[in-house]
C-alpha positions in Angstrom: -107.3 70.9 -26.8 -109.0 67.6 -26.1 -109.9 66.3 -23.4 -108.0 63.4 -22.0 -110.2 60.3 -21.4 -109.6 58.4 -18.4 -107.7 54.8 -18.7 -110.5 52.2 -17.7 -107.8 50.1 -16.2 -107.7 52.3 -13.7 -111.4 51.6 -12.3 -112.4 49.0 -10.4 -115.3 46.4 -10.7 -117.7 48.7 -8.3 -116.5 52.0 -10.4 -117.3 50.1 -13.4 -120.6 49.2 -12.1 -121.1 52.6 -11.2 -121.1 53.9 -14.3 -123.1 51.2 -16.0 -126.1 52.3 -13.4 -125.6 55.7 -14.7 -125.8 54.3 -18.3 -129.2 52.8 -17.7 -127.1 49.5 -18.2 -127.6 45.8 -16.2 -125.1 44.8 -13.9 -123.8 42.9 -15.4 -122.2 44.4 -17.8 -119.4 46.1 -15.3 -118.4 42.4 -14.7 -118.4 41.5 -18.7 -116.3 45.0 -19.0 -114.1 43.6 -16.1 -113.1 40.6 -17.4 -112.5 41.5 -20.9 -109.9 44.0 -19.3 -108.3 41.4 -17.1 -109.2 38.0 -17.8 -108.7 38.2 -21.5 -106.5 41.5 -21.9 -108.2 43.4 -24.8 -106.7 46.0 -26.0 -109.8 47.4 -28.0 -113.4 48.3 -26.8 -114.6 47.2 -30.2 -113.4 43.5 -29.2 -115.6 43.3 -26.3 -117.8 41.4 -28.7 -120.6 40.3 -26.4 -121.2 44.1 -25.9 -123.9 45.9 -27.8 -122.5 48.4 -30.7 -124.4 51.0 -28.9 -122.3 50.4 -25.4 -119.3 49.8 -27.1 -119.3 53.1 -28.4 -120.2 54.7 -25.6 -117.6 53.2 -23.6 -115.0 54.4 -26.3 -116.6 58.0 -26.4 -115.6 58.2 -22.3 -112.9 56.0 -22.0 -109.6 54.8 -23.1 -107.1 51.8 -23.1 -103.5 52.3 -22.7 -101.9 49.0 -23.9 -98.1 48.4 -24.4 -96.7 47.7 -27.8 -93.8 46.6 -29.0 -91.5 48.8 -30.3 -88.3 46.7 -30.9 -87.2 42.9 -30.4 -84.3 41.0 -30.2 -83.6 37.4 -30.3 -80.2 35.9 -28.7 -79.0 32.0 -29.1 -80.0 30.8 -26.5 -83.9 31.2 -27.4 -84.2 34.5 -24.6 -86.2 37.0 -26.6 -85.6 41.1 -25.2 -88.5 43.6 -26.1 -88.1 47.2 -25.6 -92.1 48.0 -24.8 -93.3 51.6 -26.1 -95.6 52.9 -23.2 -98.8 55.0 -24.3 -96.6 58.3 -23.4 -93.7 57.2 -25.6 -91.7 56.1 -22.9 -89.6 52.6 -23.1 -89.2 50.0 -20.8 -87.5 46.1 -21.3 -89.2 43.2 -21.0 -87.7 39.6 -21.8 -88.8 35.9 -22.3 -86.2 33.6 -20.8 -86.8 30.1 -21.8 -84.6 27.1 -20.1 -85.5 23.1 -20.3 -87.7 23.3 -17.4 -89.5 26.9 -17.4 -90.3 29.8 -19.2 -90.1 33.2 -17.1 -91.0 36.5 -17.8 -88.7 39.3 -16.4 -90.6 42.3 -16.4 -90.3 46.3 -15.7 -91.9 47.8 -12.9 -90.1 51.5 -13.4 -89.5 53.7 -16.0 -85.6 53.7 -15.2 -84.8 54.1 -11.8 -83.7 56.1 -9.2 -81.0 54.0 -7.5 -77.4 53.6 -8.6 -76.5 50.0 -8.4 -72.6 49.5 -10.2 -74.0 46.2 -11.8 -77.0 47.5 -13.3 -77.3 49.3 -17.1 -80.8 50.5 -15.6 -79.0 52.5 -12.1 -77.4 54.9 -15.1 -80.6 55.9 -16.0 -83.1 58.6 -14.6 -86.2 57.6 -13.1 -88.8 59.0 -15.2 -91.6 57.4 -13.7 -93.5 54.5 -11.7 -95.1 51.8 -14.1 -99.3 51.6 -13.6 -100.4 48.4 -12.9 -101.5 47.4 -16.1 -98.6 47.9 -18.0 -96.6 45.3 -15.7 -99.5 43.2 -16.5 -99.7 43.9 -20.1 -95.9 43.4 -20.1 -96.8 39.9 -18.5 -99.9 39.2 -21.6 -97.3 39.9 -24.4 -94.6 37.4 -22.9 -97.2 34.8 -22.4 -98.5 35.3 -25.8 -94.5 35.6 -27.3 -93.3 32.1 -24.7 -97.1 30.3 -26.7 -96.1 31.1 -30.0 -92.4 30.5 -30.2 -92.5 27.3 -28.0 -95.8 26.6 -27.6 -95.1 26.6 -23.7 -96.9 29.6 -21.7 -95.2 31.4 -19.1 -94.5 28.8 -16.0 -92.7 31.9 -13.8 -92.3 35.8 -13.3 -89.6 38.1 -12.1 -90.0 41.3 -11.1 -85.9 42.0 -12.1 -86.2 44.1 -15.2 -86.1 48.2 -14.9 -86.5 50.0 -11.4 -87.0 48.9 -8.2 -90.6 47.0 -7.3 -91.0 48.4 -3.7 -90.5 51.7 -4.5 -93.5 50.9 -6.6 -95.3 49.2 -4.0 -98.7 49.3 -4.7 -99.1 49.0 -8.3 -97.0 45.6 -8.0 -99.2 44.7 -5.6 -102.2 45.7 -7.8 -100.2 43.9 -11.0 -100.3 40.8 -8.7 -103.3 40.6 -8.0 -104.5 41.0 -11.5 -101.9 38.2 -12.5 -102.6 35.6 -9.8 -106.7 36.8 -9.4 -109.3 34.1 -10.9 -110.9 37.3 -12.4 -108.0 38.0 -13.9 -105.0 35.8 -15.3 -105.1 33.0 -12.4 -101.4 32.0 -12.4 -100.1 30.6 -9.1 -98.6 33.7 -6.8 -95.9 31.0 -5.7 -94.4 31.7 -9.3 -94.0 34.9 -9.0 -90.4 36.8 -7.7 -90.1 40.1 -6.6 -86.7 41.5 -6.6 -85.7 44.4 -4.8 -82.0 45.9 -3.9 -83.2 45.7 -0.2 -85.7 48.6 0.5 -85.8 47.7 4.4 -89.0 49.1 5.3 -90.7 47.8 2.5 -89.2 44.3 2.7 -91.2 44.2 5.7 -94.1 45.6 4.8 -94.4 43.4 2.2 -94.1 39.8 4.2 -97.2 41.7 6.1 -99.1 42.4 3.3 
């Protein structure tokens, strides 16, 4: 059986760099890998076109990307667009664009169903299967943009952590999703437009005004 390559999303900049050394590569190439992942969301090695062939392959030979797909899409009348995401494993989570007259928000998954039992939600009926890594809440975040751009030429102005599961039992990849979102080095929107919802995890309400 094949060995599983690791998801290069879930390096950081100094692992990155790390492995470059051991490559005999500058620098500087960690950082080029680094932004490409996070800055502008590739989904490919081979579209890290300011990369040699040579490192390109190489990178593919050790590494992986793990980017979220759409696997189904519907459209409702008043311009909100609902996409059930297909996660590397199969899995499916929701996603949706809701556009009004003054902002466009994307309402994103941080769970793989969830394991409370709220009456009002669809998502409380479902098992939690598993916590969301940080980059498929951001990649959930890319594809919205990209969906919000080319249906009403108007990028995303707000997020919502609403969708499936609960965000602070999934505390720090939301954290880590934020800070690629909001980073300079990575999509640079404002953290004031961002919303996490929770159904009121006490300790973790807390711990998040800390943070």
């Amino acid at each position: 059986m094949e060995e599983q390559k690791q998801d290069i999303r879930k390096m950081s900049l100094p692992q990155i760099a790390e492995w470059m050394q051991a490559q005999k590569q500058p620098a500087f190439r960690a950082k080029q890998v680094y932004e490409w992942l996070w800055k502008k969301s590739a989904t490919t090695f081979e579209g890290m076109t300011n990369l040699s062939k040579e490192l390109r392959d190489k990178l593919e030979q050790n590494f992986e990307l793990r980017p979220i797909t759409i696997y189904n899409q519907q459209r409702s009348n008043d311009r909100t667009i609902k996409n059930a995401f297909k996660l590397y494993d199969s899995h499916v989570i929701e996603g949706v664009l809701i556009p009004t007259d003054t902002r466009m928000t994307a309402c994103v998954s941080s769970q793989v169903g969830c394991s409370l039992t709220c009456k009002f939600c669809a998502t409380g009926r479902l098992e939690r299967l598993r916590n969301l890594d940080a980059s498929e809440i951001y990649d959930q975040v890319v594809q919205i943009n990209k969906q919000a751009i080319d249906n009403y030429d108007i990028p995303l102005s707000n997020i919502v952590y609403m969708g499936m599961g609960e965000p602070l039992l999934n505390y720090a990849n939301v954290l880590q999703s934020i800070h690629y979102i909001t980073s300079p080095e990575g999509l640079g929107m404002s953290p004031q437009r961002i919303t996490v919802s929770t159904a009121g995890i006490a300790k973790m309400i807390k711990k998040l005004g800390d943070d």
